[in-house]
Each structure stands twice: as structure tokens, then as C-alpha cells.
C-alpha positions as CSV (number, residue, x, y, z in Angstrom):
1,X,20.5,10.9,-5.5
2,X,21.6,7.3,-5.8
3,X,21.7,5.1,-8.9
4,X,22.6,1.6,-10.6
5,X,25.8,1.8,-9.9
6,X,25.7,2.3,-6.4
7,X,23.6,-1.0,-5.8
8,X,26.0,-4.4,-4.9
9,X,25.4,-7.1,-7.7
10,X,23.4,-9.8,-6.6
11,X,23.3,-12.0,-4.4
12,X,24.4,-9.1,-2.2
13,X,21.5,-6.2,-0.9
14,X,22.1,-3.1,0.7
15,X,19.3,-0.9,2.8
16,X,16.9,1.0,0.8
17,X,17.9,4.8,1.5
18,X,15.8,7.6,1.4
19,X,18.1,8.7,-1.4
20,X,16.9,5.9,-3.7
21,X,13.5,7.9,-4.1
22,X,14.1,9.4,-7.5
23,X,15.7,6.0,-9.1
24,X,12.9,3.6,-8.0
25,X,9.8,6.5,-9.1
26,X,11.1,6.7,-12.1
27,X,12.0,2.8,-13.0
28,X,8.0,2.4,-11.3
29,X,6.7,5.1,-13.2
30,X,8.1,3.4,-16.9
31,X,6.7,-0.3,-15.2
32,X,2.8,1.4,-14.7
33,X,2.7,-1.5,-11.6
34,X,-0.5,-3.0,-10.4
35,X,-0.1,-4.1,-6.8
36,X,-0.2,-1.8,-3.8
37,X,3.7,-2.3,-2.7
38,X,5.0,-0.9,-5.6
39,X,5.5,2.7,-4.7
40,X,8.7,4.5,-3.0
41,X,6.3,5.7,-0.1
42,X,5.2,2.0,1.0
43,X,8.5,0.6,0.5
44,X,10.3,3.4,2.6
45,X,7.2,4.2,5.6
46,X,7.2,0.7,6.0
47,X,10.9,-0.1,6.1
48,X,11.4,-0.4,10.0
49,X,8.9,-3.2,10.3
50,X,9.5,-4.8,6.5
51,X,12.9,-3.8,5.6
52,X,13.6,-3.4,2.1
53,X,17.3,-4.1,0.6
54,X,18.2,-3.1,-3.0
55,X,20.5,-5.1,-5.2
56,X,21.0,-5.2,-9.1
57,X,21.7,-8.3,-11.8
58,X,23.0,-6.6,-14.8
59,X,20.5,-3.7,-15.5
60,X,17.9,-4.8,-13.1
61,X,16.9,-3.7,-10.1
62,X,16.2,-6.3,-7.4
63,X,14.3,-5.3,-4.2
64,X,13.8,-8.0,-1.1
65,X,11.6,-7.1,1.7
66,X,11.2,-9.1,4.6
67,X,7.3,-10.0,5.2
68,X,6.0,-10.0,8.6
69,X,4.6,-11.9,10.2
70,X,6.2,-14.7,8.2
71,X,9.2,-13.5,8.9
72,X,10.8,-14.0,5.7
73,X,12.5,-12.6,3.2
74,X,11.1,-12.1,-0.3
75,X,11.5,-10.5,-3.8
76,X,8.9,-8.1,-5.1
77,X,8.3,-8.3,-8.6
78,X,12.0,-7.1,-10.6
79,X,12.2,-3.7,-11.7
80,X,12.7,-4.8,-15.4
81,X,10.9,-4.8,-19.1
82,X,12.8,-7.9,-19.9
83,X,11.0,-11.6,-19.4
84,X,11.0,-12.4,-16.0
85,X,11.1,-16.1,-16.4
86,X,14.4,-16.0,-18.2
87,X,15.6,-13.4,-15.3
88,X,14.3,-16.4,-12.5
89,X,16.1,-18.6,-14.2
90,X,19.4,-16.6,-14.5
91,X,19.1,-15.6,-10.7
92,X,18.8,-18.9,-9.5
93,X,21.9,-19.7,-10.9
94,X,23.9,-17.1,-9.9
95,X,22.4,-17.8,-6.1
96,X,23.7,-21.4,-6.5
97,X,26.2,-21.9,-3.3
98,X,25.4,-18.6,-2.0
99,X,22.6,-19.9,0.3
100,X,20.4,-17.2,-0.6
101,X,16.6,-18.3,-0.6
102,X,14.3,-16.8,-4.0
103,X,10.8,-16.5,-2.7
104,X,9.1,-14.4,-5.5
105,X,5.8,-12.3,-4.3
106,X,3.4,-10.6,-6.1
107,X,3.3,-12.2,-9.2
108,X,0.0,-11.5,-10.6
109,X,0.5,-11.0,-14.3
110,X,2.7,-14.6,-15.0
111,X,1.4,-16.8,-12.3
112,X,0.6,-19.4,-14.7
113,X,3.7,-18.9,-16.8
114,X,6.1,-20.2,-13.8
115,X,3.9,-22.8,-12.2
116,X,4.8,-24.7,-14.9
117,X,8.5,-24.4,-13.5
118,X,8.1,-23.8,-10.1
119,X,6.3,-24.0,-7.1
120,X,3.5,-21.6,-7.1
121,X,1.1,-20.9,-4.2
122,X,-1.5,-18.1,-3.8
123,X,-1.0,-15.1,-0.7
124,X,-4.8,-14.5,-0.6
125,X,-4.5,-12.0,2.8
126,X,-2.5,-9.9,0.7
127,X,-4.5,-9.7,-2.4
128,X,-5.4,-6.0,-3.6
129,X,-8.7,-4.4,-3.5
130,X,-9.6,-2.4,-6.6
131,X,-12.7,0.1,-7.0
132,X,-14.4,2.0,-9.6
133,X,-13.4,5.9,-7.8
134,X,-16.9,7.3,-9.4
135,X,-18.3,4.0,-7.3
136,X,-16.8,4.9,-3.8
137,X,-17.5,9.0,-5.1
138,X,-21.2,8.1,-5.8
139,X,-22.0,4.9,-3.4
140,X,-24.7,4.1,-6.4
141,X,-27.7,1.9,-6.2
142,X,-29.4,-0.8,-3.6
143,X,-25.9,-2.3,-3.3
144,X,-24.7,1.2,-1.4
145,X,-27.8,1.7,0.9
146,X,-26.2,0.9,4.0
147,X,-22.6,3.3,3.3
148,X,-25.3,6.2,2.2
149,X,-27.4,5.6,5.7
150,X,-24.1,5.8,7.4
151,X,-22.8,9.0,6.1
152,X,-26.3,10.5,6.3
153,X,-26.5,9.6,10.0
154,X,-23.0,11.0,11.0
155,X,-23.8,14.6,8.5
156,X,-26.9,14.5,10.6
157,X,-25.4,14.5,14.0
158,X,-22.5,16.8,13.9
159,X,-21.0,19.2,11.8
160,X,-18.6,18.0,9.6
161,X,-16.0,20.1,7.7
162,X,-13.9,18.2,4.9
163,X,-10.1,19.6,4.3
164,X,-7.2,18.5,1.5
165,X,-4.6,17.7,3.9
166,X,-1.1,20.0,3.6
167,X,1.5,21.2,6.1
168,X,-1.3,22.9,8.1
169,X,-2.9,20.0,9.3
170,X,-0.2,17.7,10.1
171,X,-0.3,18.2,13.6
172,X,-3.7,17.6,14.2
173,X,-3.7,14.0,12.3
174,X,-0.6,12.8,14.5
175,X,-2.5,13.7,17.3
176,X,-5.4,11.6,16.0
177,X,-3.0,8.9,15.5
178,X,-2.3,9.2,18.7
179,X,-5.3,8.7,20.5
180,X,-6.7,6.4,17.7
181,X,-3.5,4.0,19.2
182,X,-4.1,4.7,22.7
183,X,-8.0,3.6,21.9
184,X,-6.4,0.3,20.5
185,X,-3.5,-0.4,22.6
186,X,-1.5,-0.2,19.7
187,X,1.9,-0.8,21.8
188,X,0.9,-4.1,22.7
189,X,0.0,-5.8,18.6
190,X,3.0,-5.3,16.9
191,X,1.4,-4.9,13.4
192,X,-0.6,-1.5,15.0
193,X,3.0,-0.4,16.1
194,X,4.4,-0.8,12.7
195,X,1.4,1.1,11.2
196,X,1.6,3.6,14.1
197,X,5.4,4.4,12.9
198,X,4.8,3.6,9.4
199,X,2.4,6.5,10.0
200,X,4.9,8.5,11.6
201,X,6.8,8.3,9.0
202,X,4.5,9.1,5.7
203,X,3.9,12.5,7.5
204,X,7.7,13.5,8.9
205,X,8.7,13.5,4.7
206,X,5.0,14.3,4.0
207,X,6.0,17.1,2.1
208,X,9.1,15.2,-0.3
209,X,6.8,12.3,-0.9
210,X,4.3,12.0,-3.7
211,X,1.3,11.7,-1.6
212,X,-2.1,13.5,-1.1
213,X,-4.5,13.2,1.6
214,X,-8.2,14.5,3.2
215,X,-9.4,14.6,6.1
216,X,-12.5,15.6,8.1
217,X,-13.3,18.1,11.3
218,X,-16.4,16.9,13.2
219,X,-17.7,19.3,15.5
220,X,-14.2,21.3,15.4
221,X,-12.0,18.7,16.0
222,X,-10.4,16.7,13.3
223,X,-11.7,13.4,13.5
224,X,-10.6,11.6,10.2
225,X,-7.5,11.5,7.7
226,X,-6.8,9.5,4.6
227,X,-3.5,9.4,2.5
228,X,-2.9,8.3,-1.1
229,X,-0.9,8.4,-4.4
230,X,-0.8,7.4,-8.1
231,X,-0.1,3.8,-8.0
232,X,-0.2,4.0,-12.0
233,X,-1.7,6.0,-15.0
234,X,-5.3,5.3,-14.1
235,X,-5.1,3.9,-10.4
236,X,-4.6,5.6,-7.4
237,X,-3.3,3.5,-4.5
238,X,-4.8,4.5,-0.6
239,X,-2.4,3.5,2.0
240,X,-3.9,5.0,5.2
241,X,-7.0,5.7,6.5
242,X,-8.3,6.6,9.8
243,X,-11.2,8.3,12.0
244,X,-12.3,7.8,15.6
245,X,-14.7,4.8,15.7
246,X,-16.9,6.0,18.2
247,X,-18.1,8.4,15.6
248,X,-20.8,6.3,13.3
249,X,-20.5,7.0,9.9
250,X,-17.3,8.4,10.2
251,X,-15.2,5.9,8.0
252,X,-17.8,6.0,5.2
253,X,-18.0,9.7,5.4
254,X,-13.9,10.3,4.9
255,X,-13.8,7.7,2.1
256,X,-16.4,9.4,0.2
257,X,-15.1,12.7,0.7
258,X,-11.5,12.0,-0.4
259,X,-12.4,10.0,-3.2
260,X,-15.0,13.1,-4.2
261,X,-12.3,15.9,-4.0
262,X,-9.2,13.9,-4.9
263,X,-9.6,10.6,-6.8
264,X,-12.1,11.2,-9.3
265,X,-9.3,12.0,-12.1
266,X,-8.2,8.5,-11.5
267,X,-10.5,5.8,-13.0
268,X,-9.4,3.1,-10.1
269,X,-8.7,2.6,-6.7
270,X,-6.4,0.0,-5.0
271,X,-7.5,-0.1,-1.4
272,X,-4.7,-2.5,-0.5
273,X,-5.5,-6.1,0.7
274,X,-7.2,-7.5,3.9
275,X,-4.4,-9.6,5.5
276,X,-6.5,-11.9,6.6
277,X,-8.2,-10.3,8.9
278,X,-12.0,-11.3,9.3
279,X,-13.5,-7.9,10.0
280,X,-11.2,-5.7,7.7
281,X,-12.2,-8.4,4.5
282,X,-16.2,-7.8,5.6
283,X,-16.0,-4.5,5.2
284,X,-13.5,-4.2,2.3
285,X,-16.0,-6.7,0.2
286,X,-18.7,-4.3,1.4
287,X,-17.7,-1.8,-0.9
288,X,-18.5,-4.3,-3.4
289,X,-14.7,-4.5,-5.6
290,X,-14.3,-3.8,-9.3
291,X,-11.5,-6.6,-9.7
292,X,-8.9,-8.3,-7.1
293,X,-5.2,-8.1,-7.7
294,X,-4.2,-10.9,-7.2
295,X,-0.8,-12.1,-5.5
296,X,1.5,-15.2,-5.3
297,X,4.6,-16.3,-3.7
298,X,6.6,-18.5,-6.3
299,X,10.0,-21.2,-4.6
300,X,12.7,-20.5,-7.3
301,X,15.6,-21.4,-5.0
């Protein structure tokens, strides 16, 4: 197990290890963070696409991820309990003559403390999606017709069988990974390929992360997989979900499912954000959001 002390000072980073697991849960657990990135599993299954770097100032831990597709490196919120704007303050001095760029992201909580100080500019693709869980359980009232018409549909034409994912099932969800790339050509669109791996990933240390899943057999065959964790005390984050599209009602059926059997203890769900894609915010504002999380990227240095 790493710790503190084996982080450089800033403004020097090393590569987030595997290793670094029980120092960041715990430091995340004590914060009780709000957006989606904040969790060991997103920062580590997505680290070969957006690496992550670790560094410390004093007791603080510092963590830079480099965002695609901007292609640039930024800080996610500092692992800390003290005032962030003094700590902004303090690391854009020590940065001075070190050419070393502070892009802050994911500011939510003091957006409008630093734009008094800095420049301050809303990341709307990567705002976070929150839902009522006994909303997406339910799918209550006219505003859920369509979703209930969907999973009806699908119930009605095959014969669906819901599972909590474990060990016994891993197989058959990389193999629907599989074919669910091969449907989209996922080797040719380089964010598919780093979900494809990022995917990979969350289910080669499936069992040593601190994730849970569902999925769905239709007809036999499993169809559709979803995997999540506690992003905080009352919100569970989800940070994959799939099913084969040329199933109708298949999508609506798994997200109703998982959140039936394993998110109602939570009061929340963060759905992660859109990234401005124009079909994948349709259908995330479909499900009708309890609030947005939102996210900035502030210039400090």
C-alpha cells in the first residue's frame, strides 16, 4: 500500500498505481465527493486513455488527469478539508518558473468563490446527471410512459432473466463487450477504444474494486450488464452500462432492474455526464434528472 510519503512534492506527479487504492478510498470516503470522477475505479480503469499522476503540497493530495479530447492536462478537485482558494493561491506560487499550467476542473461547490479571482468557464459536456433511485426503480407517472412501454415490449417478447453480476458472469459480459464493439466499430473512434479497455479493465480487478453490477439474460444469452459503486453516503455513481441495441427495450429494462435490486438503499444516482453528445443528452434528460452536477474548469496559472 502506498502513502503521503511516497508521492513527489509538487510541482512534480508520479503515475497513479494500483497500489494507491486504499490511500485515495479512504481520503474520498472522509471528502463524501459529488462528481462522478472522484472514485479509485474511474481514475484507475480509465488511466490508459486519461492518465492520472499523483503529487502532494504539504498534506494534500494533488491528482492531474489529462482530459481527452482536449488533450490537456488538469487538476481534479484537491484531496483536502482545508480552503481551496487559499490552497490555489499557494500552488500558483510555488508553480511560478516551473512552467507547469493549473487548469482546475470540477469545481462545482466554489465556482463563484474563484471567479472573482480567476478565470472561470463552465464544462457543460461533462456535467453529472443525478436521479432519484426510487424514480429510475419505479419509472412513476405520465412523465415515464414511454421507458414503462419499452420494458413492457421487450418482457413481452423474450424471456428475460435478471442476475447480480459476480465472478460467474464475467465471461459472458466481456463477450458482450465484445460484440457490442464489433457492432460499433469500436477500433476505429478512439473514445469507444478507451471505453472498450476502460472496460477491460473494471472487470480484470473486478473482484479488488469496490464495484457491483447486474445484468440481464434474454432468451439464454446475456444480453445486458451494468456496473456501479458508492460515489458518497447517499449517491451511488453508474459507470457502465450496456445491452445489445437491436433488442428494444433492452436499455430501459437493465436500468430498472439494477437500480430495483441494487440501488434502492442509495437515495441518488449519478449517471455521469453526456459529453456532448446529442443522442446520449436526449436520452439522459429523458429520464427526467433530480439535479445536475455541475462542473468548471478554472485558469489559476
Amino acid at each position: 500500500m502506498n502513502g503521503t510519503n511516497d508521492l513527489p512534492e509538487f510541482p512534480e506527479f508520479r503515475k497513479l498505481e494500483f497500489e494507491d487504492k486504499a490511500l485515495l478510498e479512504a481520503l474520498f470516503k472522509e471528502m463524501q465527493p459529488q462528481i462522478s470522477e472522484l472514485t479509485f475505479t474511474n481514475l484507475y480503469v480509465w488511466n490508459g486513455a486519461e492518465p492520472v499522476q499523483l503529487s502532494r503540497y504539504d498534506k494534500t493530495i494533488l491528482m492531474q488527469r489529462r482530459k481527452i479530447p482536449e488533450g490537456k492536462n488538469v487538476l481534479l478537485p484537491p484531496l483536502t478539508k482545508e480552503p481551496i482558494p487559499i490552497l490555489l493561491e499557494e500552488l500558483r506560487k510555488a508553480a511560478v518558473g516551473s512552467r507547469f499550467e493549473i487548469l482546475l476542473y470540477g469545481i462545482d461547490s466554489i465556482a463563484g468563490e474563484l471567479s472573482g479571482r480567476y478565470r472561470v468557464e463552465p464544462d457543460r459536456d461533462n456535467w453529472d446527471y443525478v436521479y432519484l433511485s426510487s424514480d429510475l426503480a419505479d419509472l412513476p407517472g405520465d412523465k415515464y410512459h414511454s421507458k414503462r412501454n419499452f420494458i413492457t415490449r421487450c418482457l413481452a417478447e423474450h424471456k428475460c432473466e435478471y442476475v447480480n453480476l459476480d465472478a460467474s458472469v464475467v465471461n459472458d459480459c466481456l463477450q458482450l463487450q465484445t460484440e457490442w464493439c464489433n457492432l460499433r466499430q469500436c477500433g476505429s473512434i478512439p473514445s469507444l477504444e478507451a471505453e472498450n479497455k476502460a472496460i477491460k479493465a473494471i472487470f480484470e480487478k473486478y473482484a479488488q474494486l469496490a464495484v457491483f453490477g447486474g445484468a440481464v439474460y434474454v432468451d439464454g444469452k446475456l444480453e445486458a450488464f451494468t456496473l456501479a459503486e458508492s460515489l458518497n453516503s447517499d449517491t451511488a455513481v453508474t459507470h457502465f452500462e450496456k445491452a445489445n441495441p437491436q433488442i428494444t427495450g433492452l436499455y430501459q429494462l437493465i436500468n430498472q432492474l439494477f437500480c430495483q435490486n441494487k440501488l434502492r438503499a442509495f437515495t441518488y444516482v449519478n449517471r455521469e455526464q453526456d459529453l456532448g453528445i446529442p443522442g446520449l443528452r436526449k436520452a439522459k434528460l429523458s429520464y427526467h434528472p433530480h439535479h445536475m452536477v455541475e462542473k468548471y474548469i478554472s485558469t489559476i496559472a
